[in-house]
Residue, then its C-alpha position, 0 to 999 in steps of 0.5 A: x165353521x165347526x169348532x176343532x175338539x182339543x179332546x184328541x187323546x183315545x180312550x174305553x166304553x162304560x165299564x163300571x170299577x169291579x164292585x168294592x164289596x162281594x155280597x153274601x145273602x144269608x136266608x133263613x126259616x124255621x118253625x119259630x117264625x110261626x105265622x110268618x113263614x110265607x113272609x119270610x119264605x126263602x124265595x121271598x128273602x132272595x127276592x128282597x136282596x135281589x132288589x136292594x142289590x139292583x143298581x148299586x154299583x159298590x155290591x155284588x151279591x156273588x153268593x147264596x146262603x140259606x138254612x132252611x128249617x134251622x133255628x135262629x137261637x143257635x149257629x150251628x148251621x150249615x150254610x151259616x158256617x159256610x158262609x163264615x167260612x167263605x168269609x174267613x177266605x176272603x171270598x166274602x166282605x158283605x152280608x146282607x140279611x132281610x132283618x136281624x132276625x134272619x141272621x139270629x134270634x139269641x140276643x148275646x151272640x148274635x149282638x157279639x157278632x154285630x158289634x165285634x166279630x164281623x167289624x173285626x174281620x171287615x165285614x159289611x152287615x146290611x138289615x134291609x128291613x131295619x134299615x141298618x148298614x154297618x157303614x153308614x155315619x149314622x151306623x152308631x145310632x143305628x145299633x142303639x136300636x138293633x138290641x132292642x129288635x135282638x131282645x124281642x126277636x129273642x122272646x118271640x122264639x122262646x115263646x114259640x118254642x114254649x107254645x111248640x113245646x107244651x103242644x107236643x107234650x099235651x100230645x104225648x100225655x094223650x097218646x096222640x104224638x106221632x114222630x116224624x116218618x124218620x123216627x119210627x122205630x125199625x120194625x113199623x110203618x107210620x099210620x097217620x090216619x088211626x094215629x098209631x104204628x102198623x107193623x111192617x112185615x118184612x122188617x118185623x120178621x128180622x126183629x124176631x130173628x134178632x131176639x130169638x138169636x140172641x135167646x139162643x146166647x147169641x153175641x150183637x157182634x156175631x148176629x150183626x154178621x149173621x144178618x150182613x153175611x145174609x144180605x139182610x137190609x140193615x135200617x138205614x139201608x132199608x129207608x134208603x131202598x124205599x126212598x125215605x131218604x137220600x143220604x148215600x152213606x144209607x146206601x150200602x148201611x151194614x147191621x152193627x152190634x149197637x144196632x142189634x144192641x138198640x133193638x134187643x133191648x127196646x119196649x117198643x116191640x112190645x107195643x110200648x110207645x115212649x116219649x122224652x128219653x131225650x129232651x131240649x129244655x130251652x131252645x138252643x141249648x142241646x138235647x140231653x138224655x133224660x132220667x127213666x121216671x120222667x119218660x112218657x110210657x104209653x102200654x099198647x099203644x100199638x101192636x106188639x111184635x115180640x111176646x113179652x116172656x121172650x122180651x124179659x128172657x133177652x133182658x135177663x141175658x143183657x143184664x147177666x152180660x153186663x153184671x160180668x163185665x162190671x166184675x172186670x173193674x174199671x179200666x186204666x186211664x190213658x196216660x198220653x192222649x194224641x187223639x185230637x193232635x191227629x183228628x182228620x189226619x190219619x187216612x187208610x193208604x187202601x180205602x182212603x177213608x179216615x183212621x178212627x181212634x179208640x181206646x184199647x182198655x187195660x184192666x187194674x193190674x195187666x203188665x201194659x197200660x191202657x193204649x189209643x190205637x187207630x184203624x180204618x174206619x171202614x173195616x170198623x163201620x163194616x163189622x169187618x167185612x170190608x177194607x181190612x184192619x189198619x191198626x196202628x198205635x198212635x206212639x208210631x205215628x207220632x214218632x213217624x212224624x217227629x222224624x219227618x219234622x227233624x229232617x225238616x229242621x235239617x233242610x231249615x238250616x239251609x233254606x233259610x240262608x237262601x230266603x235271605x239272600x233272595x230278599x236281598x238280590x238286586x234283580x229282585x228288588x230292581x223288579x219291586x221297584x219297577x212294580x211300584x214305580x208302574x203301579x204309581x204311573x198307572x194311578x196318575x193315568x187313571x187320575x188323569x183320564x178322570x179330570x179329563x172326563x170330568x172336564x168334557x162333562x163341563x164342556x158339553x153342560x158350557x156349550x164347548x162341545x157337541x153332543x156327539x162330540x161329547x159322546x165319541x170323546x167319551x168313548x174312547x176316553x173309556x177305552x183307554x180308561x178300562x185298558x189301564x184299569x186291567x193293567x193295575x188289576x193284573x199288576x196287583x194280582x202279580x204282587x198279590x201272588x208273589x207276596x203270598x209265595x214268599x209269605x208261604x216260604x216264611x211261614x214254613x220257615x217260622x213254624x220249623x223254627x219253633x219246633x227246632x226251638x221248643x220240639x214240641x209238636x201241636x194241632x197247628x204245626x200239623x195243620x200247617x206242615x202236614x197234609x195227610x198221614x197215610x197208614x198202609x195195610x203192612x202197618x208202614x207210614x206215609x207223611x204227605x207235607x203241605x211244603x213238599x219241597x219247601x223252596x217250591x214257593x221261594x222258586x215261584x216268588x223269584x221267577x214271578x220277579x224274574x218274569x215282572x222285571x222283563x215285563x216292566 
């Protein structure tokens, strides 16, 4: 006779435990990885992580990163802040990398973000090809070893940067470089095959307009408008109409006056061709502009557009120009700066573009000082032909903000009484106590149910049960498994969003506080209390708070509790 089960409570089917760590993999090339390049292809990077991910449990890679043509010798890229930035959010806890290389090349930093920047955030660091995982035990004997592999990652590049770098040179010194289509001047067309610049007619013919314009005394403020009143194709524009490149903010691209200025006063159209006004001394560090007597000048290196006697009349003009303006005097400094205090603040109430700021310069002895003044980018960028000025002066828009922060202060007073009375209401803390009480059963059940499988493996391996009977125990076991794991992921999701409600409502409480305190107002306070400073067309004010209404997230923290204590 068949032997009657004791297994007679139900449970849920194989459903794996949402995966401890949600992966990041970073990808990147450039030309320092010389002959490698097919090795350490994009595609083949993706394929190696793909295949270390595949069937483990505790990783999900949940999104790709790659810097394709970037240096490794710098961070200053942008799938790499992306993805720090994710990181910093939460959304990522792992990274995985083919090697050490592909995350950086330069020793020092690239070593800081191994041993103290991502330990210090709890992030994962897997090389594959290195064989190292910061989580492992033998983790600490692993890094003594990567150093080592940063160092010679950090030679390598230099030395393909030296290699790259004397190539172009060698180039330049004969004659033979030839930039990217990008950076041909306005004016010429690349012409690869005879290695040199052809002239492109439709450009040239406004190159002379130009010069003969600003022959006839003709301001670069007066000739932008001029060639954008005319519906003349700015270059920008002109690269993006023939699809060079992609960029919208091309698109509709106006002629400015330091675009004007640029080509008045450029060797190039007189078939100059010269190299290193601006040049990288090592790789990594930033690109700086370099002393006349160490350009390359190569005369007629292509053909001229502009005749030189024309050429050396307009730089007479600009140099005379210039000699008037060093007779003003240098300007007053700028007692009082708020520029950064507002960075990214400030947006047009018309346009919805950002508010620049610039400096309205006093001369020695003017009756007002020298001012910070803010105004539509647009209208700016433009020459004036769109949106319309916004200006303001940043003492009105700090005051602005100094009154809306003192009737935050008046609105603390109350809320924060309130924010006590709530922590301190029996419904609340009955509906805590519930959570955690459930939460704890919640975790004897799921303990429970493990001993019991585990206990049915034993008695199939012993012969106490059937397959089948192991297999249709199992499943129900499963189900019942899966069910109370979505209870605790749903319990720990509403604590979760109850705890970051009244963290919000304390954190807003905290930095009003400060500023009642000390009534000092600084980068963080904005950020964390302003969202946006709308300026309108009338020069009126519009300060949109983060904390609209500040006991907004009080009411959400207490109807979560509310609705929790029913629930429970």
């Amino acid at each position: 006779m068949a032997r009657k089960s004791r297994y007679t409570d139900p449970v849920q089917a194989d459903v794996p435990e949402q995966a401890a760590y949600q992966a990041a993999q970073y990808g990147r090339l450039s030309v320092e990885d010389g002959d490698d390049i097919e090795r350490n292809s994009i595609g083949n990077q993706r394929k190696i992580a793909a295949h270390y991910a595949m069937g483990r449990d505790d990783i999900v890679i949940v999104e790709h990163y790659f810097d394709n043509g970037y240096s490794g010798m710098n961070y200053d890229r942008p799938d790499f802040q992306r993805m720090m930035e994710d990181v910093e959010r939460g959304k990522i806890n792992c990274i995985i990398v083919k090697d050490i290389s592909r995350f950086g090349r330069e020793f020092v930093s690239t070593s800081e973000y191994v041993e103290r920047i991502l330990p210090n955030m709890g992030v994962r660091l897997i090389c594959i090809n290195d064989g190292y995982d910061s989580i492992r035990e033998e983790a600490d004997t692993d890094l003594l070893m990567l150093p080592l592999k940063m160092v010679m990652n950090d030679s390598y590049a230099r030395d393909i940067s030296r290699k790259i770098r004397s190539g172009i040179s060698a180039k330049m010194n004969s004659g033979e470089f030839l930039p990217a289509a990008g950076s041909i001047p306005y004016g010429y067309l690349r012409n690869v095959k005879e290695n040199t610049y052809d002239i492109d007619s439709e450009a040239a013919d406004v190159v002379k307009r130009i010069f003969t314009m600003r022959a006839d005394g003709r301001a670069f403020n007066e000739i932008a408008r001029t060639l954008n009143a005319d519906g003349v194709p700015s270059p920008g524009r002109l690269r993006y109409e023939r699809g060079l490149t992609k960029s919208e903010k091309y698109r509709d691209a106006l002629w400015l006056p330091k675009t004007i200025r640029k080509i008045a006063t450029d060797r190039v159209y007189l078939g100059y061709r010269i190299h290193g006004k601006i040049k990288r001394d090592k790789i990594g560090r930033n690109k700086t502009q370099r002393p006349e007597e160490s350009w390359q000048i190569i005369e007629n290196a292509h053909p001229a557009i502009v005749e030189r006697e024309l050429f050396e009349k307009i730089q007479r003009i600009n140099q005379e120009e210039l000699a008037k303006r060093e007779r003003y005097g240098a300007c007053n400094e700028v007692t009082v700066d708020h520029r950064s205090l507002f960075r990214g603040k400030v947006v047009c109430g018309e346009c919805g573009h950002l508010l620049t700021a610039a400096k309205g310069c006093a001369r020695p002895g003017a009756k007002s000082g020298s001012r910070v003044f803010f105004d539509c980018s647009t209208y700016k960028k433009s020459n004036h032909t769109q949106c319309s000025s916004h200006y303001i002066r940043q003492e009105t828009l700090f005051h602005a903000i100094q009154h809306t922060l003192d009737q935050q202060v008046r609105i603390a007073v109350d809320f924060g009484k309130m924010l006590a009375d709530v922590q301190k209401m029996p419904t609340i803390k009955a509906a805590k106590s519930a959570q955690t009480k459930k939460q704890v059963s919640l975790r004897v059940k799921r303990q429970n149910i493990e001993n019991k499988l585990e206990q049915l493996l034993h008695d199939l391996t012993t012969g106490l049960i059937t397959r089948d009977e192991y297999e249709y125990i199992k499943r129900r076991y499963n189900e019942q498994y899966a069910q109370i794991q979505s209870e605790e992921i749903a319990l720990r999701e509403t604590m979760k969003v109850a705890e970051m409600q009244l963290r919000s409502a304390e954190q807003w409480l905290a930095e009003v506080k400060r500023y009642q305190k000390i009534p000092v107002i600084d980068r963080p306070m904005i950020d964390l209390l302003i969202r946006e400073i709308k300026v309108f067309q009338d020069r009126s004010v519009k300060i949109e708070l983060n904390y609209a209404d500040p006991c907004q997230p009080l009411y959400a923290y207490m109807d979560l509790y509310t609705e929790e204590r029913h629930a429970v």
